[in-house]
TORMAR-598354 format. One record per residue (C-alpha): residue number from 1; residue in three letters; chain; z, x, y. Coordinates in pm, whole numbers, plus 50000, padded with zeros to 5 digits. Layout:
# residues N
   seq   type   mol      c3      c1      c2
   NUM    Ala     A       Z       X       Y
...
***
This chain:
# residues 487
   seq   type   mol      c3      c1      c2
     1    Unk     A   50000   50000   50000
     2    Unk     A   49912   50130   50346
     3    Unk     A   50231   50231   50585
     4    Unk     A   50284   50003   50876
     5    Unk     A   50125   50232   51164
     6    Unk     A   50427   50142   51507
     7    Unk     A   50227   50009   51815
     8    Unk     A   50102   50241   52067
     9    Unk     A   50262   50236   52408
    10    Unk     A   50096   50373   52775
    11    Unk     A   50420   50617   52763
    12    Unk     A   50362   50733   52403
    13    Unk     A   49972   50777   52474
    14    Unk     A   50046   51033   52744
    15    Unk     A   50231   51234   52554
    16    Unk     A   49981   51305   52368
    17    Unk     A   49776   51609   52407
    18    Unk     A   49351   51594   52475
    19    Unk     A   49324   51705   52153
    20    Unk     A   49530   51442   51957
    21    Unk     A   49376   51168   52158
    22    Unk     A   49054   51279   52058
    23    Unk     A   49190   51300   51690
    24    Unk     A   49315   50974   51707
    25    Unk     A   48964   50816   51858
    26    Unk     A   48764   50962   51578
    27    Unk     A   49026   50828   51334
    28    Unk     A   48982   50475   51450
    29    Unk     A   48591   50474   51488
    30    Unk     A   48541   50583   51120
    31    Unk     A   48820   50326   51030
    32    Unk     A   48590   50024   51264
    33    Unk     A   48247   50154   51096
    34    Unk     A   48400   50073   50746
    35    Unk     A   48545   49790   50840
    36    Unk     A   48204   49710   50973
    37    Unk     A   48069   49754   50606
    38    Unk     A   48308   49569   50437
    39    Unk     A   48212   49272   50696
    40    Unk     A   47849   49335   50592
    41    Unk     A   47890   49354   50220
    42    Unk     A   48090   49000   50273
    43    Unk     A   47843   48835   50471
    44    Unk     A   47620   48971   50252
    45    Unk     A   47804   48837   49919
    46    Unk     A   47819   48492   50109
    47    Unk     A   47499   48412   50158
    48    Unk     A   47383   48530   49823
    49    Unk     A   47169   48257   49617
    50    Unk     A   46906   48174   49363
    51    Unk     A   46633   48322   49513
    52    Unk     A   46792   48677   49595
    53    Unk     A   47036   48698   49284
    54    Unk     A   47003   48531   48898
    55    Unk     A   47262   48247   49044
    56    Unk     A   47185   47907   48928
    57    Unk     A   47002   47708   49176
    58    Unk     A   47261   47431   49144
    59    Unk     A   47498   47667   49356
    60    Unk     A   47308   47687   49634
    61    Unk     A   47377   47238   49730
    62    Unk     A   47699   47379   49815
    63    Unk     A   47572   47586   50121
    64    Unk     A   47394   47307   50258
    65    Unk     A   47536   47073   50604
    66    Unk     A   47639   46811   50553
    67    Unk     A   47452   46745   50930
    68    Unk     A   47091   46676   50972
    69    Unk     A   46915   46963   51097
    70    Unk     A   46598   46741   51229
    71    Unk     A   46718   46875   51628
    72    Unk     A   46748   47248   51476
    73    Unk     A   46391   47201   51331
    74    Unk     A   46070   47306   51487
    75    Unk     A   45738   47093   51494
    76    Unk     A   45562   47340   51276
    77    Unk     A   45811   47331   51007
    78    Unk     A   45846   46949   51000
    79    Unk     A   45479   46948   50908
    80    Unk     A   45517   47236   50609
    81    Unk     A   45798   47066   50439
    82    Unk     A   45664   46895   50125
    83    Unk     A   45833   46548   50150
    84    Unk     A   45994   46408   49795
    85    Unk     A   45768   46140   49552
    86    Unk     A   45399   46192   49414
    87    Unk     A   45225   46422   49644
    88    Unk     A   44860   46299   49778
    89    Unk     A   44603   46360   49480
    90    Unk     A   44866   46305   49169
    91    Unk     A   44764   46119   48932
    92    Unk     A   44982   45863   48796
    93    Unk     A   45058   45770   48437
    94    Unk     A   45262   45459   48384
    95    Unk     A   45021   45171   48577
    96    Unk     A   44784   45286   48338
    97    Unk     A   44904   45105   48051
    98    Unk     A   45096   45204   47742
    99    Unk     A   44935   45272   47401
   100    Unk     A   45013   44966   47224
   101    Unk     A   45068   44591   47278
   102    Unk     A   45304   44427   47073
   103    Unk     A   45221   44077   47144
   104    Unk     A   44983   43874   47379
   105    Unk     A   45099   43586   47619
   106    Unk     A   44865   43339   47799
   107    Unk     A   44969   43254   48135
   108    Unk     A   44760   42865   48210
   109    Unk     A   44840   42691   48491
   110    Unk     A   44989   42336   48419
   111    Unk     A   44914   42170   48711
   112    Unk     A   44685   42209   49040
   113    Unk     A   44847   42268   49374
   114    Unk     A   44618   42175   49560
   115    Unk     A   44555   41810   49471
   116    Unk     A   44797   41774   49195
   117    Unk     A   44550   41721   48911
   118    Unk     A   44669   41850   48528
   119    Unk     A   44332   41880   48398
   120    Unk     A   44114   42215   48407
   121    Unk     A   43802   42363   48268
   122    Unk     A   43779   42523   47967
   123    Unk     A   43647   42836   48051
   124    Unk     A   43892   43041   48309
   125    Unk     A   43733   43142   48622
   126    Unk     A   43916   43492   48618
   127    Unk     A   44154   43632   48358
   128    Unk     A   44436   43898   48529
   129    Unk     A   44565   44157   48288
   130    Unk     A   44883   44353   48303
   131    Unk     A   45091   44485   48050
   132    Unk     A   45522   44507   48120
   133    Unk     A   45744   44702   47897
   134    Unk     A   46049   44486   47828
   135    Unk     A   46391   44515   47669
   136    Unk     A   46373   44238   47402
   137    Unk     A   46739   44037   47382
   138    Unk     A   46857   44193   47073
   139    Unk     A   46713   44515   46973
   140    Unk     A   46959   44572   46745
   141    Unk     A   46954   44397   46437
   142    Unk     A   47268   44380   46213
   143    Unk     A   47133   44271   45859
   144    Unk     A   47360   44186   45562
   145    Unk     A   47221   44292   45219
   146    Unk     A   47314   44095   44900
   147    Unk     A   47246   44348   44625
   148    Unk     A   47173   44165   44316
   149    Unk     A   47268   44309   43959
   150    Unk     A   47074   44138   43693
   151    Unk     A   47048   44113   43308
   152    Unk     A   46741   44177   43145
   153    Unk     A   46663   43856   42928
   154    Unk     A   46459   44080   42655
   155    Unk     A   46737   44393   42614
   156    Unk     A   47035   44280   42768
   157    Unk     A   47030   44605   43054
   158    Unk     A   47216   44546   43360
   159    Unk     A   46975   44606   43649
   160    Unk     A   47051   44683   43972
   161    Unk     A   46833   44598   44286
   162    Unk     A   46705   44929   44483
   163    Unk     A   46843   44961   44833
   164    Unk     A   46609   44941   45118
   165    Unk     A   46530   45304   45249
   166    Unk     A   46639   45184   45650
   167    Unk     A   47022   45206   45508
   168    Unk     A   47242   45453   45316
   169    Unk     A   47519   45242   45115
   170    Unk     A   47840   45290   45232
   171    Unk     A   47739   45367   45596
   172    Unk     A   47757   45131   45866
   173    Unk     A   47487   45232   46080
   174    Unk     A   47061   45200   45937
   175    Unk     A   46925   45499   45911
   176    Unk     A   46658   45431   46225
   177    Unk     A   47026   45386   46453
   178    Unk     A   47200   45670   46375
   179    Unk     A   46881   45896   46448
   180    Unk     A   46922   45666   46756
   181    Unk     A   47286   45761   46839
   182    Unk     A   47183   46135   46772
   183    Unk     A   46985   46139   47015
   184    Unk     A   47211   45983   47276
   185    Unk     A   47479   46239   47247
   186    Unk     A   47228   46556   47172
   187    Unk     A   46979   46498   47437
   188    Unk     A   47097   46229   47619
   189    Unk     A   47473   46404   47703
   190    Unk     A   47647   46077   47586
   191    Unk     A   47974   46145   47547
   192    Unk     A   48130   45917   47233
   193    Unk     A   48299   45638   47413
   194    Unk     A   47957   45581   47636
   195    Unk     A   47743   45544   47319
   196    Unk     A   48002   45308   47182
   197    Unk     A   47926   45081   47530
   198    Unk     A   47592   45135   47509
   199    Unk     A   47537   45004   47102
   200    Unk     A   47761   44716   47267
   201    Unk     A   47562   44669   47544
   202    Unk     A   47249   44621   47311
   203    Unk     A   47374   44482   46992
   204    Unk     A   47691   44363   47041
   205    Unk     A   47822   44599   46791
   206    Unk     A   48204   44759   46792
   207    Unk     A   48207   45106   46645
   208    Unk     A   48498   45353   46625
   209    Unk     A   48459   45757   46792
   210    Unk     A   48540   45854   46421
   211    Unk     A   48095   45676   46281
   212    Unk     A   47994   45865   46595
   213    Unk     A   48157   46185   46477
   214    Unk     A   48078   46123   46096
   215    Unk     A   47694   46039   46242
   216    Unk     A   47675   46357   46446
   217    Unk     A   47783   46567   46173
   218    Unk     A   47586   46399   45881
   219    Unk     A   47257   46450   46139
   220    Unk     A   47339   46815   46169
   221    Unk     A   47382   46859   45759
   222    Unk     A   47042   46699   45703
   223    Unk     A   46867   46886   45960
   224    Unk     A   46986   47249   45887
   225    Unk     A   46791   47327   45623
   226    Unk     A   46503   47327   45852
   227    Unk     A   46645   47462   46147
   228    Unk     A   46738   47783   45829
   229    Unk     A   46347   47757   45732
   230    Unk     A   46245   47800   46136
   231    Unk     A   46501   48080   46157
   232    Unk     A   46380   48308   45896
   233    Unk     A   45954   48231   45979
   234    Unk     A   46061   48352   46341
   235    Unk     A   46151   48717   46164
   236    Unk     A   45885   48698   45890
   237    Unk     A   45617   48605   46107
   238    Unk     A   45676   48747   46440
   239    Unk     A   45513   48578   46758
   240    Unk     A   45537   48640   47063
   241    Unk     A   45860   48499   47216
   242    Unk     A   46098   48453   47458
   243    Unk     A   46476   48535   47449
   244    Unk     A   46780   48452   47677
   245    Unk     A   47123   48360   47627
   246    Unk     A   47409   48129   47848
   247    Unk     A   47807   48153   47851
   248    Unk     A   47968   47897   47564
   249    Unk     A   48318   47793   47626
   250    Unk     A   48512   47801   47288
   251    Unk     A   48852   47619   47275
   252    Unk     A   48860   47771   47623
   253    Unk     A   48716   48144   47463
   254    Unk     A   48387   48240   47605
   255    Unk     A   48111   48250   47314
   256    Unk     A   47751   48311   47398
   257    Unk     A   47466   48071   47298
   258    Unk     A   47094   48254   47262
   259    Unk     A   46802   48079   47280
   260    Unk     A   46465   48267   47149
   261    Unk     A   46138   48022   47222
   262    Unk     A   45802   48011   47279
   263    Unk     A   45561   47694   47365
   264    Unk     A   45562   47594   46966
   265    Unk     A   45902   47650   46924
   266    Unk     A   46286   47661   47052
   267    Unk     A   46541   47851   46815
   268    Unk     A   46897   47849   46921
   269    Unk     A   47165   48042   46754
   270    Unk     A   47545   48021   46811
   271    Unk     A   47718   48339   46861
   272    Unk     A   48081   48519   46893
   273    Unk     A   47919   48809   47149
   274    Unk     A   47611   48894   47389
   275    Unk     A   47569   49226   47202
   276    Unk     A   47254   49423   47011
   277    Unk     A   47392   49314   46724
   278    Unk     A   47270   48917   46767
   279    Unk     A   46967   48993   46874
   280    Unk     A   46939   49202   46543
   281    Unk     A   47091   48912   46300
   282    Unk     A   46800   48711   46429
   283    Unk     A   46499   48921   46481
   284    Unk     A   46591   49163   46273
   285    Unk     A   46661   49548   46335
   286    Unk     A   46301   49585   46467
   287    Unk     A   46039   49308   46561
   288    Unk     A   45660   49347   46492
   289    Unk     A   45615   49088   46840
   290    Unk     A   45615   49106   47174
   291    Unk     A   46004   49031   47359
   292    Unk     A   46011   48803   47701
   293    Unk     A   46376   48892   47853
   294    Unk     A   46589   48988   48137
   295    Unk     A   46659   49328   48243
   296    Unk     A   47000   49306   48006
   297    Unk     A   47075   49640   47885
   298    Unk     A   47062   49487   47511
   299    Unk     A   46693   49467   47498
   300    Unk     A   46662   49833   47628
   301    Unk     A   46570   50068   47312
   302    Unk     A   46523   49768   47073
   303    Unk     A   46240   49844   46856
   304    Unk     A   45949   49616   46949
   305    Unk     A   45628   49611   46967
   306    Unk     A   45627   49554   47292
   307    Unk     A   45804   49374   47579
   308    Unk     A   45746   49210   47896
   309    Unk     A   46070   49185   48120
   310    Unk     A   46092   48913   48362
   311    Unk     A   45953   48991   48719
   312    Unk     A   46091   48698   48908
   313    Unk     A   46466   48872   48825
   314    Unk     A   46307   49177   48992
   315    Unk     A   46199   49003   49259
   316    Unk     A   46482   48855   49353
   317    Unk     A   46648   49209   49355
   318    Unk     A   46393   49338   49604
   319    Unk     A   46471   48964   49843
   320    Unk     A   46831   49107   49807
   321    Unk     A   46763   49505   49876
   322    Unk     A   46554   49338   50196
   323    Unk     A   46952   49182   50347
   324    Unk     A   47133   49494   50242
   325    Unk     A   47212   49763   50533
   326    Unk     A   47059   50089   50530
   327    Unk     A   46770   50303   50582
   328    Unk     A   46434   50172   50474
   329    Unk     A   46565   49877   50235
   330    Unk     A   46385   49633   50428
   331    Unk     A   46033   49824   50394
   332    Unk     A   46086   49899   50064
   333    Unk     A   46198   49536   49970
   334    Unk     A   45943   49382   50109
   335    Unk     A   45679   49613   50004
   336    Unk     A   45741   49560   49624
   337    Unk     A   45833   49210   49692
   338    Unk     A   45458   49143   49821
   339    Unk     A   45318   49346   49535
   340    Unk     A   45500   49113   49261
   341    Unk     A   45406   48820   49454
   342    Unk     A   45025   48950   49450
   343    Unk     A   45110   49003   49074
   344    Unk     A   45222   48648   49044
   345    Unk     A   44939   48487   49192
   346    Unk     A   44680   48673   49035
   347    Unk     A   44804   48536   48690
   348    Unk     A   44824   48181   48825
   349    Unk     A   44479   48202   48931
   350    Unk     A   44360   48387   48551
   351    Unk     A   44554   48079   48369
   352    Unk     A   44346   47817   48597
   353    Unk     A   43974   47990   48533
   354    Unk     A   44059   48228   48218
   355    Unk     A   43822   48483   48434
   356    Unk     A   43889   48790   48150
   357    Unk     A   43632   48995   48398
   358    Unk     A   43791   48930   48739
   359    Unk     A   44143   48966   48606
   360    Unk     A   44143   49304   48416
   361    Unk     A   43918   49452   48716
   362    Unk     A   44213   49312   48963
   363    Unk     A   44496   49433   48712
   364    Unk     A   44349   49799   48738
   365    Unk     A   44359   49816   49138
   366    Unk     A   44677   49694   49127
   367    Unk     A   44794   49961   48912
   368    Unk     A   44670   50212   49070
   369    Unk     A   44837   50070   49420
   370    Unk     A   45180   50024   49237
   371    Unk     A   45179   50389   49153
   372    Unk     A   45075   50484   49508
   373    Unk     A   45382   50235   49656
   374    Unk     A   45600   50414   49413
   375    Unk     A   45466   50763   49523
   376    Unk     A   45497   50634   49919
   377    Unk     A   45909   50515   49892
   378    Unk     A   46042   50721   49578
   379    Unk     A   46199   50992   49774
   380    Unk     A   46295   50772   50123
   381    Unk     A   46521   50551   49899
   382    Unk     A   46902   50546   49916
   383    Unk     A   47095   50447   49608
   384    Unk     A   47036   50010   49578
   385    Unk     A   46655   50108   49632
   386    Unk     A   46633   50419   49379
   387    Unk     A   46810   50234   49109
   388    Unk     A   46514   49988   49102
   389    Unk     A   46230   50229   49167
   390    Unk     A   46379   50413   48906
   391    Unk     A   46361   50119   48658
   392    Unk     A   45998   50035   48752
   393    Unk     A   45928   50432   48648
   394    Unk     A   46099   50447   48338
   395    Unk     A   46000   50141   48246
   396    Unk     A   45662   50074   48363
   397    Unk     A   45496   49928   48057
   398    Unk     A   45789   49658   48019
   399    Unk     A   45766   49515   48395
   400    Unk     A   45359   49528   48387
   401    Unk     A   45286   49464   48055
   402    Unk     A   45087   49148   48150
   403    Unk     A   44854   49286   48307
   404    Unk     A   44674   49442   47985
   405    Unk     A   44789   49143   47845
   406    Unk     A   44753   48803   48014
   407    Unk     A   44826   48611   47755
   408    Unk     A   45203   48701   47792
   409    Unk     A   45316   48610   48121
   410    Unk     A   45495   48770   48395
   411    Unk     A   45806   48566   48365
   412    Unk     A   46096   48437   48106
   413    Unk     A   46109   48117   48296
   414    Unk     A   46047   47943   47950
   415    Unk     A   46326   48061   47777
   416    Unk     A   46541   47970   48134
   417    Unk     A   46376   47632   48123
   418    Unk     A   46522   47616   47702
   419    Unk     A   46853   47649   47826
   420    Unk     A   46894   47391   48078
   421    Unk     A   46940   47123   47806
   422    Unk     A   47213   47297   47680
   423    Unk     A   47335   47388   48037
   424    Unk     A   47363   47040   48104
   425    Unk     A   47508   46888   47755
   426    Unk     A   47773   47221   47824
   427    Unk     A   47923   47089   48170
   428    Unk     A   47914   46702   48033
   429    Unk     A   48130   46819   47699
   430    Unk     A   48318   47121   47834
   431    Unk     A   48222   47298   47539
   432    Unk     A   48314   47284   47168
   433    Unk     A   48603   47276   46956
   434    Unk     A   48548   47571   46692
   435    Unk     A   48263   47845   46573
   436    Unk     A   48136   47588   46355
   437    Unk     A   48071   47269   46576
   438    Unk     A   47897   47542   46848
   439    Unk     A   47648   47614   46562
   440    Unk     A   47666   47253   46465
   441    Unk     A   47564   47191   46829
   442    Unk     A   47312   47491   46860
   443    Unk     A   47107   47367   46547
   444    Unk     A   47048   47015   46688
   445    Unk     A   46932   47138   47063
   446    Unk     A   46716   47312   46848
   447    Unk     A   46546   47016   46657
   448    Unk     A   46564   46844   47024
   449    Unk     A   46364   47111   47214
   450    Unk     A   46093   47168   46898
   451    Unk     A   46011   46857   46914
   452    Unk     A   45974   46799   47254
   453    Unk     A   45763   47144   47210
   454    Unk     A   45555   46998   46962
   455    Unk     A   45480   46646   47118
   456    Unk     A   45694   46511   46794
   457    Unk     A   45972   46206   46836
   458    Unk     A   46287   46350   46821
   459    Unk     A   46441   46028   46684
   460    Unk     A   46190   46020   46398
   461    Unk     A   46252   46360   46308
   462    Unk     A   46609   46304   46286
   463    Unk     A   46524   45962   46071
   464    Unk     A   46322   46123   45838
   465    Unk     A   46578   46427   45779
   466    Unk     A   46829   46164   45741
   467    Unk     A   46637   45980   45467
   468    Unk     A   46528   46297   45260
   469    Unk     A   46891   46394   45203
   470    Unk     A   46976   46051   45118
   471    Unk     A   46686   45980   44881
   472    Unk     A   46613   46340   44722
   473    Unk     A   46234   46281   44823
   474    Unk     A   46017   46543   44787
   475    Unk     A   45759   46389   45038
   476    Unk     A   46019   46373   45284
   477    Unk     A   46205   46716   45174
   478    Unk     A   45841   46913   45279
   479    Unk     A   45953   46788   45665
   480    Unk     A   45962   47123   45905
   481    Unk     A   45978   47243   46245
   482    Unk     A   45807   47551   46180
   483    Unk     A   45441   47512   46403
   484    Unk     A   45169   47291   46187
   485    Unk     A   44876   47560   46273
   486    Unk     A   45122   47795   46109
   487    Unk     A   45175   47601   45761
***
């Protein structure tokens, strides 16, 4: 602890000799200019956000006033804000119609208001057509079945009617329902007691949290074996892919989820650290792919084929070196902020035209004036700056390697985009209860987002697990999650 320093008084002051006083001045200006720094770093540290650090972007409401800032706005920028709703030119999908009609009502008039008469022609004049999606008054059914048990008249055998495949006997819910409620609590974020008002709300139905805990756990037994099969193609086979992972609270112990994905696919695995060793017990000890990820110091000397690390987290370094104080961080920031941007763009232009030509002639320019930016700012760096130019040295052919190869892209915002379902069913739960419900939870996000990958109904996946380890049906058994082009 610092020693109370006694107040200086005009008699004590001219004691003092020239010397001392000067002494004492020099003391206190290095003691303001660090104070100065510590105010900087501060401000600095306040105004920190998504688009400078790898903060979520839901931080950055609380920084906003809660006063309108129309007077504080200039004409110009009125007219570049982008104002909420379907922009001009989208096109829209629902007043289009939907795909199928269930039923067809005729709409006559019964009686003319002009003159009053009840008779019309046969033939109408004009027939108006629109089709309305409605919530019928009781789309839950609840069906009592009277299973029969019958004597044979020619042997004297005891035969029992079949159950229907819609229920499993002893289990209150159908089949088609508890996919139903599986998907309410894994991808809708219902918490137990709302799915109980909600089957109320619809059917009329009471139902105790203990079926919607039995339900949830008998969905994640039937579905394993597939989310298993997925698991071990991902090593075998070895696509390209992305990889992340997201915080986990544990009976209040922080666990790590991981999320590896690509546009067919969305594996997520449940685990006790965010260390080399996860990565490992998933990928295996060396993958034969290509690795989308973070600059996390796990990924660094895994054996890959190759990887592409994500540029928007490097960008967002270089927005930050821009606010930091010192010489030339606001040259080089910007510099190799405008060069990432160029990189950006130039992808987002090859994905629209697929221009093989025009992109690999760009990609070799830009090279070439990456190096030269390098060369220009490599020794005019202090430390914040030479850490990252250091980085994009080293590791060159992991921050560019889309530009020999466009079909990877520049990003990891996929694997980001994975986790926000499980973001957002990890603030409505508060996490789980043990190591095995966080892999219980971990294997059904991962039938949730493959489907939604793959364009496949989530609820009839779940069904159709449901009803394969129920009936022992080899039809239904062959059900996977692993890409169809790859089968």
């Amino acid at each position: 602890m610092n020693e109370s320093v006694p107040p200086l008084t005009l008699e004590k002051l001219n004691q003092l000799s020239k010397k001392e006083l000067v002494k004492m001045l020099l003391a206190q200006q290095k003691a303001i200019e660090k104070l100065q720094q510590e105010i900087e770093k501060l401000r600095i540290s306040r105004d920190l956000d998504s688009k400078s650090t790898s903060k979520p972007p839901s931080t950055d409401l609380l920084k906003k006033s809660e006063k309108s800032k129309h007077s504080e706005a200039s004409p110009s920028s009125e007219k570049k804000k982008r104002r909420p709703g379907g922009q001009p030119g989208h096109q829209g999908k629902t007043r289009q119609g939907f795909s199928s009609v269930n039923r067809i009502e005729i709409l006559e008039p019964s009686r003319c208001s002009h003159c009053g008469q009840t008779e019309f022609l046969a033939q109408p004049v004009a027939i108006e057509t629109q089709q309305v999606a409605q919530l019928v008054e009781k789309p839950i059914e609840i069906v009592e079945y009277h299973r029969y048990h019958c004597q044979c008249q020619g042997c004297g055998t005891v035969i029992s009617a079949a159950w229907p495949e819609e229920m499993i006997p002893g289990q209150d819910l159908g089949v088609k329902l508890q996919a139903f409620v599986g998907w309410l609590g894994n991808y809708g974020h219902l918490p137990y007691q709302k799915q109980q008002e909600m089957l109320w709300e619809l059917g009329k139905i009471e139902i105790g949290i203990g079926t919607n805990l039995n339900t949830n756990q008998r969905l994640e037994s039937a579905i394993k074996p597939h989310v298993e099969q997925l698991s071990n193609w991902v090593k075998t086979k070895q696509p390209s892919i992305h990889v992340d992972e997201t915080p986990w609270p544990v009976k209040g112990v922080k666990e790590w989820l991981w999320v590896f994905t690509n546009q067919d696919f969305c594996l997520f695995h449940a685990a006790d650290t965010r260390s080399r060793a996860e990565l490992e017990s998933q990928l295996g000890s060396e993958y034969g792919g290509v690795i989308s990820s973070d600059e996390y110091s796990v990924y660094n000397g895994y054996r890959v084929k190759a990887q592409q690390k994500c540029l928007a987290h490097l960008r967002r370094h270089f927005q930050r070196l821009i606010q930091l104080p010192g010489e030339n961080n606001q040259a080089i920031g910007k510099a190799f902020k405008d060069l990432i941007d160029e990189g950006f763009r130039h992808y987002s232009q090859w994905q629209q035209n697929q221009e093989d030509n025009v992109y690999r002639h760009w990609a070799v320019r830009f090279k070439h004036k990456v190096e030269l930016t390098l060369k220009q700012w490599s020794n005019k760096a202090g430390y914040e700056a030479g850490k990252l130019l250091r980085s994009l040295k080293l590791k060159a052919d992991q921050w560019w390697y889309f530009l020999s190869h466009p079909e990877i892209p520049p990003d990891n915002n996929l694997a980001e985009r994975s986790l926000r379902l499980a973001i957002t069913k990890r603030k409505v739960s508060g996490g789980s209860r043990s190591m095995e419900r966080f892999q219980h939870t971990a294997n059904l996000l991962t039938v949730v987002q493959t489907c939604r990958r793959q364009g496949r109904s989530v609820i009839d996946f779940f069904e159709q697990s449901l009803k394969a380890i129920a009936l022992d049906d080899d039809d239904l058994s062959a059900l996977s999650l692993i890409p169809t082009s790859e089968i």
